[in-house]
C-alpha positions, 0 to 999 in steps of 0.5 A: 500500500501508497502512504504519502509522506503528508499522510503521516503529518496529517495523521500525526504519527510520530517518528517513534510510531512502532509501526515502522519497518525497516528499509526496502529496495522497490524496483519500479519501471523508473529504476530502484528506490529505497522506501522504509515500511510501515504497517497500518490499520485501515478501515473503509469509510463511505461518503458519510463517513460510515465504516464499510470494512471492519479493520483490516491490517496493512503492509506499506511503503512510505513514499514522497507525495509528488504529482502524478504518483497514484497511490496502490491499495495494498494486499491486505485491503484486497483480500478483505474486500471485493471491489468492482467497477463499470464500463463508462462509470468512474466510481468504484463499487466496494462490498464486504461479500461477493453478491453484495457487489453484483447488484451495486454497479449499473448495468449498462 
């Protein structure tokens, strides 16, 4: 999973967070970085601020937030939750089970 460097400031993790891991090499198409690991609890919210998921734990990297960088959902996040979306639609359609995700998008 993405976390932007702004999204530890803006969540106030300190740097004595015991969540960090160490140092990682990342091989990505513009060549090898070294980002440092973190792991976090997330939970899906809907527009209203609704828990959609229960807590889901996470692996990540922490990466400079610079324009243009697409944040990735991680693993942990994937497996946990099924997720759809439609052809023509940009939203994108998140549900705790299988059939629940059938009936949400559109059909076209």
């Amino acid at each position: 999973m993405t976390v932007f460097d702004t999204d530890i400031t803006a969540l106030g993790i300190p740097p004595t967070y015991m969540g960090y891991g160490a140092d990682v090499l990342i091989t990505t198409a513009g060549g090898t970085l070294r980002r440092r690991q973190i792991s976090v609890e997330i939970q899906l919210l809907d527009l209203q601020g609704n828990a959609v998921s229960d807590w889901i734990l996470e692996a990540g990297i922490v990466t400079p937030a610079t324009a243009g960088v697409t944040r990735l959902s991680g693993n942990g996040i994937r497996q946990s939750l099924y997720f759809a979306t439609a052809p023509g639609n940009q939203h994108l359609y998140v549900a705790e089970k299988k059939n629940s995700i059938i009936k949400q998008p559109p059909v076209i």
